[in-house]
C-alpha positions as a printed NumPy array, in Angstrom:
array([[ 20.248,  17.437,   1.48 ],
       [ 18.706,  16.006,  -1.79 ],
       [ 15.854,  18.614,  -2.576],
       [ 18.335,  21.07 ,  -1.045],
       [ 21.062,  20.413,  -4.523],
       [ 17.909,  20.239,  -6.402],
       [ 17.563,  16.864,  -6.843],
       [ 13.727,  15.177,  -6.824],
       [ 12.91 ,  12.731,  -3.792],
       [ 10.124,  10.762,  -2.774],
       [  9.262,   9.227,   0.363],
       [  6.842,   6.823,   0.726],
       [  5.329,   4.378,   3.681],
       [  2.49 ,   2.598,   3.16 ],
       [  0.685,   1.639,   5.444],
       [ -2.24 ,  -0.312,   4.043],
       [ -3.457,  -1.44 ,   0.934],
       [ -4.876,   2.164,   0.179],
       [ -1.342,   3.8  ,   0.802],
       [  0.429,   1.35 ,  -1.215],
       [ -1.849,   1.544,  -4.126],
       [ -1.124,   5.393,  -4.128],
       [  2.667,   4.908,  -3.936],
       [  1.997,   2.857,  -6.985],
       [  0.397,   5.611,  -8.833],
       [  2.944,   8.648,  -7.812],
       [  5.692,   6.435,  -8.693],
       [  4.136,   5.998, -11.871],
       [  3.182,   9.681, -12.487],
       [  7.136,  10.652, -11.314],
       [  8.407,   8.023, -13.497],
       [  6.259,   8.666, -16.602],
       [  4.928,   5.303, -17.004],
       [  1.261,   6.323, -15.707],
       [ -0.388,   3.969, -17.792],
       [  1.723,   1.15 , -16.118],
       [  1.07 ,   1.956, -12.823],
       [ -2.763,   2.497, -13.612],
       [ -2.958,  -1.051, -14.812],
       [ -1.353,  -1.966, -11.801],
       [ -3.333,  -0.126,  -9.548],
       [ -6.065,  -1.465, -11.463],
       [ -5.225,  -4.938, -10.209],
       [ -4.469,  -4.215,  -6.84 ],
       [ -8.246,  -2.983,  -6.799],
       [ -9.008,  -5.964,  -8.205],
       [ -7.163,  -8.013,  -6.035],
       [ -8.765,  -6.38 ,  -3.201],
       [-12.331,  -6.699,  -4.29 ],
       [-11.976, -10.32 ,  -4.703],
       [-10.055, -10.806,  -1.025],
       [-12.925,  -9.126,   0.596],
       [-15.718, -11.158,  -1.731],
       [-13.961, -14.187,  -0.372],
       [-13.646, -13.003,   3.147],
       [-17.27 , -12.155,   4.009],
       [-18.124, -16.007,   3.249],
       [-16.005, -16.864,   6.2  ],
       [-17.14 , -16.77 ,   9.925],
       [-16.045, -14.096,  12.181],
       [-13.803, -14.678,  14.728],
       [-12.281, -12.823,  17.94 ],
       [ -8.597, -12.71 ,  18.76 ],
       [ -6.152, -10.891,  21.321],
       [ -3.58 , -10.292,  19.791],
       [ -1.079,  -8.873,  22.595],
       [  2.456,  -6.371,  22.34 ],
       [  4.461,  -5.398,  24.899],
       [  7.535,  -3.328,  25.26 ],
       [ 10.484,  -4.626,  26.891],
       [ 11.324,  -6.905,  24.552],
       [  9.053,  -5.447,  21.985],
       [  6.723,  -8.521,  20.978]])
């Protein structure tokens, strides 16, 4: 009904890191603060690089991790 009266929408759902850095970066662009939201995408690179440095020191472990409908779980 937005779009339809001409008004601009965006719809975003991240999923992962990757999705949420490009929300970042269309907000940005749709906002006009791209330089903002490059610095901050920046980061979350950076952020990311360093989790994943830190992570492949650790030992690898199995889990089960189990869902079920009826409740939902």
């Amino acid at each position: 009904a937005l779009s339809a009266r001409g008004i601009g929408v965006r719809s975003h759902f991240p999923r992962d890191v990757a999705g949420a850095r490009a929300m970042v970066e269309d907000l940005g662009a749709v906002l006009g603060c791209a330089a903002a939201s490059e610095a901050l995408a920046a980061e979350i690179d950076a952020e990311l690089a360093a989790t994943r440095a830190r992570a492949a020191s650790l030992p690898r472990r199995k889990i089960a991790y189990l869902i079920w409908r009826r409740p939902w779980m």
